[in-house]
Residue, then its C-alpha position, 0 to 999 in steps of 0.5 A: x482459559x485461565x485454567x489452561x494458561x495457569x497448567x501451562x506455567x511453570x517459571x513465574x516469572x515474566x519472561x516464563x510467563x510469556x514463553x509459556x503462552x507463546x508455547x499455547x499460542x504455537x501448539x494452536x491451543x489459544x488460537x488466533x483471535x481468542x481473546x486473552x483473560x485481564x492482566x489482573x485475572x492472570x495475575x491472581x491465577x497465577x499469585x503473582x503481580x499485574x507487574x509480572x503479567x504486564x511486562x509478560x504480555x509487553x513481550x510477546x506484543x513485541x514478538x507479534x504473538x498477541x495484539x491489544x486493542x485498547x479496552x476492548x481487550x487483549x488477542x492471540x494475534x493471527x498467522x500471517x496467511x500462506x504465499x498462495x491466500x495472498x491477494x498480490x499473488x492473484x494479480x498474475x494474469x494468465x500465462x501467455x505465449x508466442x511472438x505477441x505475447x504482452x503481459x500488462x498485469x504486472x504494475x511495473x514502469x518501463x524499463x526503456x524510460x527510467x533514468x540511466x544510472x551508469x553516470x550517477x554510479x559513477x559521480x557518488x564514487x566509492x561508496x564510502x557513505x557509512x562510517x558508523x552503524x549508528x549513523x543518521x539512517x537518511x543522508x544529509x544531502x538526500x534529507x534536505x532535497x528530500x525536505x524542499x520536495x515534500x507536501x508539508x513540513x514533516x517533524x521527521x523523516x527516514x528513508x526504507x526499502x520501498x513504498x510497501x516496506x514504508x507502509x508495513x512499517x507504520x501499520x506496525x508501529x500504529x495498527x492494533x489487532x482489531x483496530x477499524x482501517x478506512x481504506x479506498x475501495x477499490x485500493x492496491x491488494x497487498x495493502x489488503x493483505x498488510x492490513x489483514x497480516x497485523x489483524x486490521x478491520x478493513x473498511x472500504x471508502x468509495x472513491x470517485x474522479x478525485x478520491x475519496x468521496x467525503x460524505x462517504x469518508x464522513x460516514x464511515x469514521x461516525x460508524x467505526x472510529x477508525x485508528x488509520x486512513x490510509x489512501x494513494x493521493x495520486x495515480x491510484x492503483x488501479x484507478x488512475x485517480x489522483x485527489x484533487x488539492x481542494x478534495x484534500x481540503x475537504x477531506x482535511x474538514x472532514x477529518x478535523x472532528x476525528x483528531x485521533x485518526x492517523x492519515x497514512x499516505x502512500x504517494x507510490x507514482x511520485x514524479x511519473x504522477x502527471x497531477x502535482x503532489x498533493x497532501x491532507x497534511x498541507x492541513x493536518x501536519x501532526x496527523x499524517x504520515x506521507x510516503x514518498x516512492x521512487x520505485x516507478x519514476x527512478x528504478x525498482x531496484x532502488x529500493x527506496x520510499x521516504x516517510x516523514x510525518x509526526x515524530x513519533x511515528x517516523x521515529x518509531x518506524x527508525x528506531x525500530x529498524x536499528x534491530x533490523x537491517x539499521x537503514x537503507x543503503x546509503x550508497x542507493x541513498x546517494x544514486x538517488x540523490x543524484x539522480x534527484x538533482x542531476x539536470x539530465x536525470x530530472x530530464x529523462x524522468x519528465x519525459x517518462x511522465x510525458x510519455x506515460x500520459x500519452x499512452x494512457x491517452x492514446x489506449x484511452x481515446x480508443x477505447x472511448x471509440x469503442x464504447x468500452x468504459x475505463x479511468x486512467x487519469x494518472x499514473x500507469x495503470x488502467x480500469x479496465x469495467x468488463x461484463x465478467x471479469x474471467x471471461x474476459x481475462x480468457x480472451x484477452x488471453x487468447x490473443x496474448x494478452x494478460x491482464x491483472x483481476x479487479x476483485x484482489x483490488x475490492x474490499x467489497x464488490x463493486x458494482x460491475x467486474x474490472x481488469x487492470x491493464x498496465x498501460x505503462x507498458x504500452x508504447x504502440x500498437x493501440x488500436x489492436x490492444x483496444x480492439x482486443x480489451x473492447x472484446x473482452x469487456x463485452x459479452x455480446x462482442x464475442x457473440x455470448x448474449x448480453x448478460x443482464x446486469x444487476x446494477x449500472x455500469x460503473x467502477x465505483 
């Protein structure tokens, strides 16, 4: 490899260096994950100085062609993957059609129960929130709320475009190519494809009734040394588990002899969570980045997620976003601070989580009825465990029905099939719905012979 990187460089320099490589990394001849030769080794090749090699590697690092991770060395960082390999793209239940044609697959709230913005479009005015480029990128007014809101003391906060663009962000400010990431497993597929797109080594963490198992968190940090543990504290996608305030503490003990260990949580269900916000950062403030999303309780097209945690990291995360789009709108930034202190708003979104709760309830209990097994403590979405997962998406959608595949969600297999079902989005009609995810769930129900299982049931 020295040898062909030495034949490719023409220009000395470190800027020639980089662009040299970047042409080999481009043409496929370094391919993605190939390991790159020491500054040193080049250096000597080359009959320049580490420096100049240095401040080469720097740059295409910054470019996103090349990772280093630590000692282990440096990589040609891989492509991020086409549209069609994305997990997020599988999630699409199958097309439906007709008068009753409902598509629970797509983990969206309720149009009919976010807060009304008319009023609070009108309040904020004319908009006139900016007055320099290089203004603070979270409003005053919408920092302060923001601060009485959050689970811990953060060092800094910043406001982004939504929970994924929050958690795209910090991933690629703290995650190397090959760096170990603990996740929940089950856990929310494009957070799969964040982690695959910068190079992580996923590794998934068992999750039960209040999240993450300790035992299991405890083995898999002694076994890979992770960078980051990222995880939902609340409403659990697709689980519908929220963690428990003395599951966060146990897992705070846990982590206490892993200092090293980021904690990246994404708290996506935000005030339609029927569970209070809870954080591992109430115990470990300066290892924890927190997202905060207002997606599902205040309207998708706000576009809006807090983070805030250690300064280093949030401000990473900012300064980096200067040479980007800057900040996030702050004329959204003052709708949702309205809308975050407006009595009428804090109204409607109380009454939506109320009104989540009682369908997840109501789908709940008729399915309980009929035998068929499902979690959805929290948040939107239900877990749905079937006897095969496809058969059980074509029948739903015979009957109109879609529903979003459970193996996107998997880091590895659990031990039975899943679907999940936007229950969210269902505000009568239950017992039918049950009915029809009851005969969907089971093979015998639809007169096809049990189907012998390998393992007991259950979603972990």
């Amino acid at each position: 490899m020295l040898g062909l990187i030495s034949g490719a460089v023409d220009d000395r320099s470190a800027r020639g260096i980089a662009a040299a490589v970047s042409r080999l990394v481009t043409a496929g001849r370094l391919p993605a994950g190939a390991r790159l030769p020491t500054v040193r080794d080049v250096a000597r090749e080359l009959g320049v100085s580490p420096t100049t090699v240095s401040e080469a590697w720097q740059s295409l690092a910054r470019a996103g062609a090349i990772r280093t991770r630590g000692r282990s060395g440096t990589f040609v960082a891989g492509p991020v993957p086409p549209r069609g390999d994305w997990r997020y793209t599988q999630l699409a239940g199958p097309a439906t059609t007709g008068p009753m044609a409902r598509d629970l697959s797509t983990g969206v709230p309720d149009h009919d129960l976010l807060p009304d913005l008319t009023q609070a479009l009108r309040r904020i005015g004319d908009g006139r929130l900016t007055t320099s480029y290089l203004d603070e990128p979270v409003l005053p007014g919408l920092e302060t709320v923001l601060r009485e809101r959050w689970p811990f003391p953060p060092e800094r906060l910043t406001v982004v475009d939504g929970a994924l663009d929050a958690l795209d962000r910090v991933l690629g400010a703290v995650v190397r190519f090959g760096d170990h990431v603990l996740v929940e497993n089950p856990t929310f597929a494009p957070i799969l494809d964040l982690l695959q797109a910068v190079g992580a080594s996923v590794v998934g963490v068992p999750v039960d009734d209040q999240g993450l198992e300790p035992a299991a968190l405890a083995a898999a940090l002694h076994a890979y040394r992770p960078a980051v543990l990222l995880l939902q504290p609340r409403a659990h996608n697709p689980a519908g588990v929220s963690m428990s305030p003395g599951r966060a503490a146990e897992l705070a003990a846990v982590l206490a002899e892993h200092p090293g260990v980021l904690v990246v949580e994404d708290d996506h269900a935000g005030d339609i969570a029927s569970a209070p916000a809870v954080s591992i950062g109430r115990h470990r403030p300066g290892g924890t980045v927190h997202v905060a999303s207002f997606s599902k309780s205040h309207g998708p097209d706000l576009r809006l997620a807090a983070v805030g945690g250690p300064a280093a990291v949030v401000g990473a995360v900012a300064d980096r976003r200067l040479l980007g789009p800057g900040w996030s709108s702050r004329l959204l930034q003052g709708v949702l601070l309205d809308l975050l202190t407006d009595p009428a708003a804090v109204t409607q979104v109380a009454a939506a989580r109320d009104a989540y709760a009682s369908r997840r309830a109501a789908l709940l209990t008729e399915l309980a009825e009929r035998g068929v097994e499902a979690t959805c403590a929290d948040g939107i979405n239900l877990w749905l465990t079937v006897d095969d997962q496809q058969i059980a998406m074509v029948a739903l959608a015979a009957h109109g029905i879609a529903v979003a595949p459970g193996a996107p969600f998997c880091v590895t297999p659990l031990r039975s099939d899943h679907v999940r079902v936007t229950v969210g989005l269902v505000a009568d009609g239950f017992d039918d719905l049950a009915g029809a995810l009851a005969s969907a769930a089971h093979l015998d129900s639809r007169g096809s012979g049990a189907r012998e299982r390998a393992h007991p049931r259950g979603w972990r």
